[in-house]
C-alpha positions, -999 to +999 in steps of 0.1 A: -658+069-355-697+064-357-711+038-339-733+014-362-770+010-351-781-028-343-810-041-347-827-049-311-841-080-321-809-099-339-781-077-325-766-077-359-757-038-373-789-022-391-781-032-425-775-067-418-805-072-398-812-112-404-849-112-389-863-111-426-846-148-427-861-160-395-893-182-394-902-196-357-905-231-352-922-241-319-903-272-297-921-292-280-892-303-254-870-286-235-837-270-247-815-255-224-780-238-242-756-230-214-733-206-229-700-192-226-702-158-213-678-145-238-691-160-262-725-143-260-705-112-271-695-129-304-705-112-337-715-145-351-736-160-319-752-189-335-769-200-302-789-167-301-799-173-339-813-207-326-833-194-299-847-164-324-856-191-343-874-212-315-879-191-288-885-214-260-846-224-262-835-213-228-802-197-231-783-193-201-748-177-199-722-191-172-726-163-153-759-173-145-754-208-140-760-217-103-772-247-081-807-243-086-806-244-123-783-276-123-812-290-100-834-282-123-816-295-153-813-327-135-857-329-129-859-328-168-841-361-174-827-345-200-789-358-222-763-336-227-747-329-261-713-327-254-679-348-270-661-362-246-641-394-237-672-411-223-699-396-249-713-421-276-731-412-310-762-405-310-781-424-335-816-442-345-806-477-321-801-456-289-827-429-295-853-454-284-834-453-250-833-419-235-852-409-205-864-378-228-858-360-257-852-329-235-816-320-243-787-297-229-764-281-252-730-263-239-722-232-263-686-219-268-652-229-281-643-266-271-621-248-241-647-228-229-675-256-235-648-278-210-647-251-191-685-252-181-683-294-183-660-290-154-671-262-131-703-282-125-697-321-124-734-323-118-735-323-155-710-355-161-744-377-145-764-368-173-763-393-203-736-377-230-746-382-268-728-367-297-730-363-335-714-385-358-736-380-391-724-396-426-726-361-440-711-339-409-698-309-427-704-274-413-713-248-435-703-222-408-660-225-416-654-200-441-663-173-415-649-189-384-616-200-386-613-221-353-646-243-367-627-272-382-647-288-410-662-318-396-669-294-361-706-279-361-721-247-350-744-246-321-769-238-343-761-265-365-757-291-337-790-285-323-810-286-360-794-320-366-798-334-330-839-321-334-840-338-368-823-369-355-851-372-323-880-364-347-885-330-334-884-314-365-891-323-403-867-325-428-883-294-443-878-271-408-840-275-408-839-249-439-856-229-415-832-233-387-807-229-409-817-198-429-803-170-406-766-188-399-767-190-442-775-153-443-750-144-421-726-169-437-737-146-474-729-111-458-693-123-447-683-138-474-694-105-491-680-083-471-644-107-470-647-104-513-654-068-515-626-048-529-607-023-510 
């Protein structure tokens, strides 16, 4: 069997290379995705197509995850976006309230997201927001079965959270949004494509 050349940049094989879809948009706050090991392995890795797209996204993998960094974390007064029993919507009323706009994101399949959650409890201090938008509807379920339809990608999360704390402009989300759509057009391509 050949083995398929990938493109250094986006890690996708050569011929779907998605870097001619990706436009940087400088943050100016602090965005630290701590990720799933495992899931940094995944073909569709929507959490490195968000930090191609603003490259001063940290992304950490669990491996990588130690005392120091939760210490740091902690110094940025930052919220954590992450559902859970105690988490509360974010939305324009409590906005006003955060210490920052400085935000962590956990990246992986609810289980493995948990996962993380619970290995460092330092994490349960920080303030827990999450999405409830009128028009929640991921775009990213017809390639990834587990992603119920309500249930965002990381990518996805992230562009509405920025556009809900004024970080971005309505007209930047196309650009965070441009190389998950891609992808999302090459699946559903190569799903249709006769045998």
């Amino acid at each position: 069997m050949v083995k398929r050349n990938h493109c250094p940049n986006c890690l996708r094989p050569q011929g779907q290379c998605l870097c001619h879809t990706i436009e940087q948009v400088p943050l100016e706050n602090r965005l630290i995705i701590l990720q799933d090991q495992k899931e940094a392995l995944h073909p569709f890795n929507t959490a490195r197509l968000a930090k191609l797209v603003a490259p001063n996204i940290e992304l950490v993998t669990s491996e990588n995850i130690n005392e120091e960094l939760i210490q740091e974390i902690k110094g940025l007064r930052p919220f954590l976006l992450f559902k859970n029993e105690r988490s509360i919507a974010l939305n324009a009323e409590n906005i006003h309230s955060l210490e920052s706009n400085n935000f962590i994101v956990l990246d992986g399949t609810w289980k493995k997201a948990r996962k993380i959650y619970h290995t460092w409890p330092q994490l349960s201090d920080l303030p827990c927001f999450h999405l409830e938008l009128d028009d929640q509807k991921t775009i990213y379920q017809s390639i990834r079965k587990s992603c119920g339809e309500t249930h965002l990608s990381t990518l996805e999360a992230i562009t509405a959270t920025l556009l809900a704390l004024g970080d971005i402009q309505q007209s930047q989300k196309d650009q965070f949004l441009a190389p998950l759509k891609e992808l999302i057009k090459q699946q559903e391509a190569f799903q249709h494509k006769p045998n």
